[in-house]
N, C-alpha and C positions, 0 to 999 in steps of 0.2 A: 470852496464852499461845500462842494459834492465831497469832498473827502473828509473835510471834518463832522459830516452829517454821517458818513460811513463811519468812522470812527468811533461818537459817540453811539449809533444805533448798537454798534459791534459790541462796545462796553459793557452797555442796557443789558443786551441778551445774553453778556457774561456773567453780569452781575447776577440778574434775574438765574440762570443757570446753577451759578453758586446759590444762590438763595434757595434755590428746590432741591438740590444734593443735601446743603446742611440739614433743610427740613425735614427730607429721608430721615437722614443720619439721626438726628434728634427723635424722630419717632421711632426709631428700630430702637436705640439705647435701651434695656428695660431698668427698672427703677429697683434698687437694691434693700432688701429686708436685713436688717442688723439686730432691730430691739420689739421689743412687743410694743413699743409705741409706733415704729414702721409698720408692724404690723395691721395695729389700729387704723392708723391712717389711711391705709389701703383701700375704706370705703368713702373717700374721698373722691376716690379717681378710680373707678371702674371698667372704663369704657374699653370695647372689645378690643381695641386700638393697644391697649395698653399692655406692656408684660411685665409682672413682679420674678425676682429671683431673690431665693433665699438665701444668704450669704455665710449663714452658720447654721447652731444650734442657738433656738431658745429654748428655757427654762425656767427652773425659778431663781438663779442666780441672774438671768440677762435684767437690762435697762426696763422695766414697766412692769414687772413680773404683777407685783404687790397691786398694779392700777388696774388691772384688768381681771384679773384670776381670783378677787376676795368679793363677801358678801352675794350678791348677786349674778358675780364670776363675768364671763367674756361674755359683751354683747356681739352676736354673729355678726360678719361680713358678706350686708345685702338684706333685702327683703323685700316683699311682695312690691310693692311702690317703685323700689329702686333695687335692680338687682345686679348681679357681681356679674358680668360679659367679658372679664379680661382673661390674662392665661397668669397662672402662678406655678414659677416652677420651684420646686422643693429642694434640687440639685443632690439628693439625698442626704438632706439634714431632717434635723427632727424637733419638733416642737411639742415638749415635756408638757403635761401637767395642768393641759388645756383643763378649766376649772368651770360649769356655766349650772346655774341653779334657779330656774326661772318660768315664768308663764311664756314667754315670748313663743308664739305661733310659729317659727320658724326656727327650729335649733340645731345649730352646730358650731364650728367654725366657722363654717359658711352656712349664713340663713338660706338662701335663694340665687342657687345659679343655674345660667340662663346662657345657651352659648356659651360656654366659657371653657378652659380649658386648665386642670388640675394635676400634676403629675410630679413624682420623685421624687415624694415627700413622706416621711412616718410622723402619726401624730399617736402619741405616745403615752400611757398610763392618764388618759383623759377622764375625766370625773362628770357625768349631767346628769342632773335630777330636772327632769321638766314634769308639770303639773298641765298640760296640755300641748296642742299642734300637732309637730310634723318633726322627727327628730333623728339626728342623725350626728355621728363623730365628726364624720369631715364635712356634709351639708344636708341642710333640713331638704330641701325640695330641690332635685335637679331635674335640668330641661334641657333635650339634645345638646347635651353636653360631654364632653373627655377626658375620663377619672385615668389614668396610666401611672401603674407603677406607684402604688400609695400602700402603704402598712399603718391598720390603726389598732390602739389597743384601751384597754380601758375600761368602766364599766355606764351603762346607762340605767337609769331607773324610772318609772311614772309613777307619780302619786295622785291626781288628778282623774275627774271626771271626765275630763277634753280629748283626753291620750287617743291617740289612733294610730298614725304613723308612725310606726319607729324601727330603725334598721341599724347596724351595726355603724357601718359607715353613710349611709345614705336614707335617709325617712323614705321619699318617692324617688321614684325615678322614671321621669317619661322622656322616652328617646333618647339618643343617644349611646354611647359605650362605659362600659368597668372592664380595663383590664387589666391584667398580671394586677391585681389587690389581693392582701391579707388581711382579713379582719381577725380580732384576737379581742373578743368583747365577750362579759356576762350582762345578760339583760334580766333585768327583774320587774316582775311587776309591770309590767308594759303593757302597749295600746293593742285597738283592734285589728290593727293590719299587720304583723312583726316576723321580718326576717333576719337573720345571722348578715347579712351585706345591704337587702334594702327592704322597707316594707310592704312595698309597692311596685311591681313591673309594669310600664305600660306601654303603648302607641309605640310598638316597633324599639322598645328597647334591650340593651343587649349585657349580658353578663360572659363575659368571655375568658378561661384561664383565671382565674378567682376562688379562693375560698375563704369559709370561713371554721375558725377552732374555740368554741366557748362555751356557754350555756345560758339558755333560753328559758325563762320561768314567768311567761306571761301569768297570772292567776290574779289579775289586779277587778278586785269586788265592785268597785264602781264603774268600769267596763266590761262592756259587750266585749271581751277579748277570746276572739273565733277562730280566727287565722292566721295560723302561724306556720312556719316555715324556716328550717336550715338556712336558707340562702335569698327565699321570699314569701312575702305574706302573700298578698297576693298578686298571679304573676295570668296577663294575657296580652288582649290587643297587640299579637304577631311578633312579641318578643320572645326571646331567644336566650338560654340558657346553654351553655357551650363549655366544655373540658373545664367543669368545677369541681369541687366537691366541698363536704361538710365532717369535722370529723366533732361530735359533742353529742350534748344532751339537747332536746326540745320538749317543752312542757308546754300545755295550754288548756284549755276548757274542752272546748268541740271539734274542732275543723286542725289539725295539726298532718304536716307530713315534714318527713325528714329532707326535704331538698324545697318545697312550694305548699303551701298552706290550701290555696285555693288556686289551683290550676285552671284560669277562665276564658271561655270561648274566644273565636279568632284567630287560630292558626299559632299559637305561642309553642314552642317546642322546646325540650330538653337533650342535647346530644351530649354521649361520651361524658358524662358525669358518675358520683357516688355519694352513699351518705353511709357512716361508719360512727350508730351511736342511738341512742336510746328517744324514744315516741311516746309520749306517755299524755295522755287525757286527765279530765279532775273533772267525775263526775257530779261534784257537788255544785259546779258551775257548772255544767250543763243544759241543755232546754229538754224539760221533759216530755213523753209522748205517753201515755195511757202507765202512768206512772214511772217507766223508767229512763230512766239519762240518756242521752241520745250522744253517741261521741263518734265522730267518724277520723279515723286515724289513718295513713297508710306510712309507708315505709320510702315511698316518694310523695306523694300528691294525697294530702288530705281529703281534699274534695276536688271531684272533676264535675265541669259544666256538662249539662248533656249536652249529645253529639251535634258539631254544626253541621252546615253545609257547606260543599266545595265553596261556594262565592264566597266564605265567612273567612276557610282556611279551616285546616283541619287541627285538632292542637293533638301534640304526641310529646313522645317519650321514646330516644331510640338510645341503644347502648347504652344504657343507667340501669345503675344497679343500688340495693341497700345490701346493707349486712341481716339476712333474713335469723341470727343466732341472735346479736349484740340489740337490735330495734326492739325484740319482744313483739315484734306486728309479722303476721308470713304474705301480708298483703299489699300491692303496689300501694293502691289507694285506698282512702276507706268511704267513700261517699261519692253518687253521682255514678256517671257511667262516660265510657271514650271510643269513640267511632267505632267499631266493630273491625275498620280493616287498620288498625294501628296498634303496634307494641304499645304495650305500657310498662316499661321496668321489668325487672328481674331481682329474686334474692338470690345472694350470695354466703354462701358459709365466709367465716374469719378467714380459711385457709385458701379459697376462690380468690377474693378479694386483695389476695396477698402475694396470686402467681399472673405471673403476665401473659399466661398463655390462654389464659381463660377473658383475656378482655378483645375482644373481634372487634378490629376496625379503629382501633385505639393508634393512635400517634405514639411511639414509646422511640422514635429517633430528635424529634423537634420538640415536641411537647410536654411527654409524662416518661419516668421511669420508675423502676421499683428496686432496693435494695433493702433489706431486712433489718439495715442499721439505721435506715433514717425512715422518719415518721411513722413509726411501729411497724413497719413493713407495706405499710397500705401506700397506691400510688401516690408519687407528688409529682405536684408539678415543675419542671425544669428551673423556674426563675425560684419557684419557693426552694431551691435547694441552696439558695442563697441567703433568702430572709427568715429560713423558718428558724424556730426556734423555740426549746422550753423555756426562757424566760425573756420575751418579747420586748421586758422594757430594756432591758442591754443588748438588745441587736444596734450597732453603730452603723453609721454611713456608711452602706457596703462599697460604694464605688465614688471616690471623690476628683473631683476638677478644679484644679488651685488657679488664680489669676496670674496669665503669664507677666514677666520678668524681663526685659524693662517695658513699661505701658505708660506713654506711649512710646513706641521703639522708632529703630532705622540703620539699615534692612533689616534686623535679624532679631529674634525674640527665645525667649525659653520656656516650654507647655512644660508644667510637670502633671501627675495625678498617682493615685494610687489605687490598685487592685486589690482586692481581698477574699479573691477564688478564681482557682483556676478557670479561664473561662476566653471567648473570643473579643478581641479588644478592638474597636475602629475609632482611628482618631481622623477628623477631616477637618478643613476650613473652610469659609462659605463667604460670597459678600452680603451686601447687606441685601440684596433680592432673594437668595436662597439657594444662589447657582454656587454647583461645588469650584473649589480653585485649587483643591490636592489634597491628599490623601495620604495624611503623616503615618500612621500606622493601620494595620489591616493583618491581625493575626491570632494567635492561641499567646497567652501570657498567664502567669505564676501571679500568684498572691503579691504583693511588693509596691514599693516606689520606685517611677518612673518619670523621663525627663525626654523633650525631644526638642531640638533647635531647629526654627523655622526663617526660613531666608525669605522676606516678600520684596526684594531687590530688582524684580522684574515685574510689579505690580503698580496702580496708582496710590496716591494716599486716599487712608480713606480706614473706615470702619470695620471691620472683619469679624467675622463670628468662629469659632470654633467648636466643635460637639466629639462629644467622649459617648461611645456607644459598648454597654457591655452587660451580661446579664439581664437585658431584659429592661434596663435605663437607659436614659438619654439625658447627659447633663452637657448642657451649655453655657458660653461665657462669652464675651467681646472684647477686642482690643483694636485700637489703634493706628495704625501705621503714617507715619509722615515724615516725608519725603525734604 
């Protein structure tokens, strides 16, 4: 009696056992993107829980192109009520031709993300005309959230009374991180807050290794359009602007600076950045004072908050520089004042700007370098010597991870991927907790395809992840194994 009460109990708690591994197993799977209608459906199932992978390119040739991208174009992924918490990895494919022409309070790809995590993705020769809200290529309104490794390109426009936010890639952005991004956007006519990557900086958020290359032409008659910004409209509340830079035009009414529009109080800083390109005011929007136009311009920071106090944080400017020839402005900023014991900027001739010996403090082994053949000579950054490009919309999948070969296998499998710059390559395995199990490659590799056979002969069955690390990406995929 005793032993078959053992026996069955034993079962239970095996069965049960199996039942929580599968459950594992089923939630680590993430859910694969093929057509713009995967796409779509996306805002179905948001939850932080969840991970999307991009499994190609879409276009306007994919499955949904015509359902989504006409008349009133793509409605965002999320919004105020319900917003997007999960992680979408891009695996560096690109999605053509994103199309959105709308009032919707929230615009991009993604209306409203929140927690969520965004990476390894190019979203490519994108088209929005919004007529109000919060507006952005890849997300209207993000919330400590993790933009990594995204390339956008495209154009935005406002035609609306409502406009206020509007960024390249990002409308707002509180908390959270952007790093290694490209923006490659012209904005016209745009809202009150308007930067080159976001329009907004706030609560501790961070721009890290990012730039942006386009032009800027806020001059929109039915707004207040003040502050504007290279990189952000406006940018405080103890965030953090770190190894960017700006290389284009910026137009606006008032308040305009070549890297932050309104640089405001709270300890918010700029390090080891540049801006390489033209500041220009429109006095005819302007606000006037004893009849003449009031335009505060600088060549970093349009306008600075006056000076906080220590408890506040101090906001600065360290190691940034403009092009004091190319801006037409010889002034950091043009409005406001900045603590008395803090840098604010520096201009640089064309030819400063162009020699590395003139940048103190600069990373130029990990982070930046300079060569006179790429990007006019002005610095770039490490991972953009991968993505940049003069014609943005034919940059391909710099680094791709193909579904290993047989899936499911036993023991043995085949990763292939392919390189497309010389660069450091790690290939590792993982299980489904995120503990590594080895460590396929780990070295310098050539441009090319690439194949590596994996024996998991000495493992259980079970789920496994594996991650391709190069350039500045991180593409992942799962397979298999049973036993």
């Amino acid at each position: 009696m005793m032993k078959n009460m053992f026996q069955k109990l034993t079962f239970l708690i095996l069965t049960l056992a199996v039942f929580l591994a599968t459950a594992t197993i089923a939630q680590a799977d993430p859910i694969e993107v093929r057509t713009w209608h995967d796409l779509h459906n996306m805002r179905n199932n948001m939850a932080q829980a969840t991970v999307y992978i991009l499994m190609n390119d879409l276009d306007g040739t994919t499955d949904g192109y015509s359902n989504y991208n006409t008349g009133a174009g793509w409605q965002p992924v999320g919004h105020s009520q319900d917003r997007f918490t999960a992680t979408f990895d891009g695996q560096g494919y690109a999605i053509r031709g994103l199309t959105i022409n709308t009032e919707n309070p929230l615009t991009g790809l993604f209306g409203h993300a929140h927690f969520a995590t965004i990476k390894n993705l190019y979203v490519l020769d994108a088209d929005i005309t919004s007529s109000a809200g919060t507006v952005g290529i890849l997300v209207g309104s993000m919330e400590v959230s993790n933009i990594e490794n995204v390339t956008v390109s495209g154009t935005i426009k406002g035609t609306g009374v409502g406009t206020t936010l509007f960024g390249g890639l990002l409308g707002r952005q509180a908390g959270g991180l952007v790093k290694n991004c490209a923006v490659y956007v012209d904005m016209d006519q745009v809202g009150r807050f308007v930067g080159g990557i976001t329009g907004q900086m706030t609560a501790q958020a961070e721009i890290e290794q990012s730039y942006f290359k386009g032009n800027i032409t806020s001059s929109n008659p039915n707004v207040d359009t003040r502050w504007i910004g290279g990189l952000a409209g406006q940018f405080g509340g103890r965030s953090m602007i770190t190894d960017s830079y700006v290389i284009g035009n910026v137009t606006g009414t008032h308040v305009i600076g070549g890297l932050v529009g309104f640089h405001w109080r709270g300890g918010a800083a700029i390090t080891n950045s540049y801006f390489a390109g033209t500041v220009e005011g429109n006095a005819d929007h302007a606000p006037v004072v004893d009849d003449n136009p009031v335009l505060s311009i600088g060549g970093i920071a349009g306008h600075s908050d006056p000076p906080q106090t220590t408890d506040d944080g101090i906001s600065q400017v360290v190691n940034t520089f403009w092009n004091s020839e190319l801006s037409g402005v010889a002034n950091s900023f043009g409005g406001g004042e900045y603590d008395a014991t803090v840098t604010t900027g520096e201009g640089k001739t064309t030819a400063e700007l162009k020699t590395q010996a003139t940048f103190t403090g600069w990373d130029f082994t990990d982070v930046w370098h300079i060569d006179p053949e790429v990007n006019d000579g002005y610095p770039i950054l490490q991972f953009a010597m991968v993505t940049d490009a003069e014609n943005v919309s034919e940059i391909p999948g710099q680094l791709s991870l193909n579904q290993n070969y047989p899936n499911p296998f036993n023991p043995s499998t085949v990763i292939s991927y392919q390189v497309a710059a010389q660069q450091h390559v790690r290939l590792s395995v993982h299980d489904v907790t995120g503990r590594l199990i080895a460590v396929l490659v780990d070295q310098q590799q050539s441009p090319g395809d690439y194949q590596v056979n994996w024996d998991a002969g000495q493992l259980s069955s079970g789920v496994y992840f594996y991650r391709l690390e190069a350039g500045g990406q991180s593409l992942t995929r799962n397979m298999t194994f049973v036993k």
